[in-house]
C-alpha positions in Angstrom: 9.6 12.8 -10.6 6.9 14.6 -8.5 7.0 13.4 -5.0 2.9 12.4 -4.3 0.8 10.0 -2.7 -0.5 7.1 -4.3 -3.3 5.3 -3.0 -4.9 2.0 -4.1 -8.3 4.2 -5.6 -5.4 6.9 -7.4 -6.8 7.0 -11.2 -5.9 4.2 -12.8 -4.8 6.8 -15.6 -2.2 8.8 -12.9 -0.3 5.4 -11.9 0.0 4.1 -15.3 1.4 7.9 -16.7 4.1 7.3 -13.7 5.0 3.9 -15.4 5.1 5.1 -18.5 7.7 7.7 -17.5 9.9 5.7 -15.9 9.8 2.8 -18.4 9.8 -0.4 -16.4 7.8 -3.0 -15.9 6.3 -2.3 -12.5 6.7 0.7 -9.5 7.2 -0.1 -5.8 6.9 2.3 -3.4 5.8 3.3 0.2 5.6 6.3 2.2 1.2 6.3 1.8 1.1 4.1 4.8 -1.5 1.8 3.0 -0.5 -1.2 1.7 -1.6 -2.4 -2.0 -1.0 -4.4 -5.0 -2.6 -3.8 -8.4 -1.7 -4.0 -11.9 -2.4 -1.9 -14.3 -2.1 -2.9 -17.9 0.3 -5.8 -17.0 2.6 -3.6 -15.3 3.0 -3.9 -11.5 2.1 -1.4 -8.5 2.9 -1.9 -5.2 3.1 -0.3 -1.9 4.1 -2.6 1.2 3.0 0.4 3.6 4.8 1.7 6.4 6.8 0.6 9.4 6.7 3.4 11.3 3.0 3.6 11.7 0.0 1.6 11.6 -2.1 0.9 8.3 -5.3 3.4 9.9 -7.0 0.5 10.1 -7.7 0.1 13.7 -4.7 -2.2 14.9 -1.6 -1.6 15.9 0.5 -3.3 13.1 2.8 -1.9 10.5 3.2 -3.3 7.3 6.4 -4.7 5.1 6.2 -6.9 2.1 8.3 -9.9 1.6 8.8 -10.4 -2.7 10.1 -14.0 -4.0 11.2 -14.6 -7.7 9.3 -17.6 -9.1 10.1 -18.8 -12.6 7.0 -17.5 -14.1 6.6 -14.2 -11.9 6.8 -12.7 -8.3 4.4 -13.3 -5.1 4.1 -10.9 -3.0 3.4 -11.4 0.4 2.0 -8.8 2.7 2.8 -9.2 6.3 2.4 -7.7 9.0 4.2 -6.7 12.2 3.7 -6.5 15.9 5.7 -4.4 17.8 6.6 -3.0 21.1 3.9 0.0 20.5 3.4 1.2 24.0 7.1 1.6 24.2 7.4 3.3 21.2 4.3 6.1 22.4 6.2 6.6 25.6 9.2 7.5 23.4 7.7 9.8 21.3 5.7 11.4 24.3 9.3 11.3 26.1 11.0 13.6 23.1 8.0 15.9 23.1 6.8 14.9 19.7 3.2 15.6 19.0 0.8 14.0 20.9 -1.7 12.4 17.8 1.7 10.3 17.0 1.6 7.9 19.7 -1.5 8.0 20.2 -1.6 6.9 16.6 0.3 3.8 17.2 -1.8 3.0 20.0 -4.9 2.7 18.3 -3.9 1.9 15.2 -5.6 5.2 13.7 -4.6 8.0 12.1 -4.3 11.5 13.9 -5.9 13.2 10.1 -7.0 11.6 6.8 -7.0 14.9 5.5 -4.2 13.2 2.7 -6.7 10.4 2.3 -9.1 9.9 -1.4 -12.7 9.8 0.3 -12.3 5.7 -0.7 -9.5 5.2 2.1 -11.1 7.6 4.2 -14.2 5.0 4.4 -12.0 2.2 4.9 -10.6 3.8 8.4 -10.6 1.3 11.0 -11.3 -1.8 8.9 -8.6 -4.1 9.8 -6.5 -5.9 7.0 -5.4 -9.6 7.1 -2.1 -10.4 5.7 -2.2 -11.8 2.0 -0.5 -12.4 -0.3 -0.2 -11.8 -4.3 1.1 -13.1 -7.8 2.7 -11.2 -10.6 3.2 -12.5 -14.0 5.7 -10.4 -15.0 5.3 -9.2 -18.6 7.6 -11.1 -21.1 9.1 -7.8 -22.5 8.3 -3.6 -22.7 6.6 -3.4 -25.5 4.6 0.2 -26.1 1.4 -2.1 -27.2 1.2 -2.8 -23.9 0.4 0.5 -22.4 -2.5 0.5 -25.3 -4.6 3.0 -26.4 -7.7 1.4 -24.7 -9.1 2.3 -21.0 -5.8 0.9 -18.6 -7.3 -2.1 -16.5 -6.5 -1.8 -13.4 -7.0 -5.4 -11.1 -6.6 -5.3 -7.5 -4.5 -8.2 -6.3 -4.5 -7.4 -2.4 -6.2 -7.0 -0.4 -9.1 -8.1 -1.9 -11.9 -6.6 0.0 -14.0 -9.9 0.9 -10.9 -11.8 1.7 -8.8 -9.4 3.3 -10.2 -7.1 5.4 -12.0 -7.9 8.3 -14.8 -5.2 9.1 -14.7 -3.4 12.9 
């Protein structure tokens, strides 16, 4: 597998090839910094962000995801964390690491979106609000599933006129 950067606005067409290569029912995965949770033709994708640096949203929080098994699916609950920030700059000022880093965690923004699709790049600085999600986890893989049609993608968090607060 290709190692890339998903975002929440990747084509709909791009996450769903990446489920259908690895054959299960939904992805998780990190490492874009941005949390999201959509599904696409049934199947699940999910990114619970990044603890090591703040969501470019304007705060200072990191993201994690907490996921509990319920008989007929999964929620998903996106949380977020405060932390000892200013401590944190100080240490990565103190090992000579570059400067846009901590500075980074201290305002919650991100040195370059020059990794960003132009829809996250908007979205700098607009805070998210923890949420949470429900999966109904597809009964079995069945190639119908993946369909011929259009994929439909639904975003389940966060859902911009519920969870995101505007700067």
């Amino acid at each position: 597998m290709i190692n890339r950067f998903i975002f929440a606005s990747t084509a709909t067409a791009i996450k769903l090839e990446e489920i259908r290569k690895t054959e299960v029912d939904g992805i998780m995965g990190g490492h874009c910094g941005l949390p999201f949770t959509q599904v696409i033709n049934r199947r699940l994708w999910h990114n619970a962000g990044a603890i090591g640096m703040p969501a470019n949203d304007g705060t200072r929080r990191v993201w994690f995801s907490l996921l509990r098994a319920e008989a007929d699916g999964v929620v998903i609950e996106h949380r977020s964390l405060d932390y000892d920030y200013a401590t944190a700059a100080a240490e990565i000022r103190g090992a000579r690491l570059p400067e846009e880093y901590a500075a980074s965690l201290e305002t919650g923004l991100w040195p370059t979106c020059d990794a960003l699709p132009l829809k996250e790049v908007h979205e700098r600085g607009v805070a998210l609000e923890p949420g949470s999600a429900f999966w109904s986890r597809p009964l079995q893989l069945e190639g119908a599933s993946f369909g011929e049609r259009s994929p439909v993608c639904t975003q389940l968090w966060p859902r911009s006129h519920c969870d995101t607060v505007p700067k």
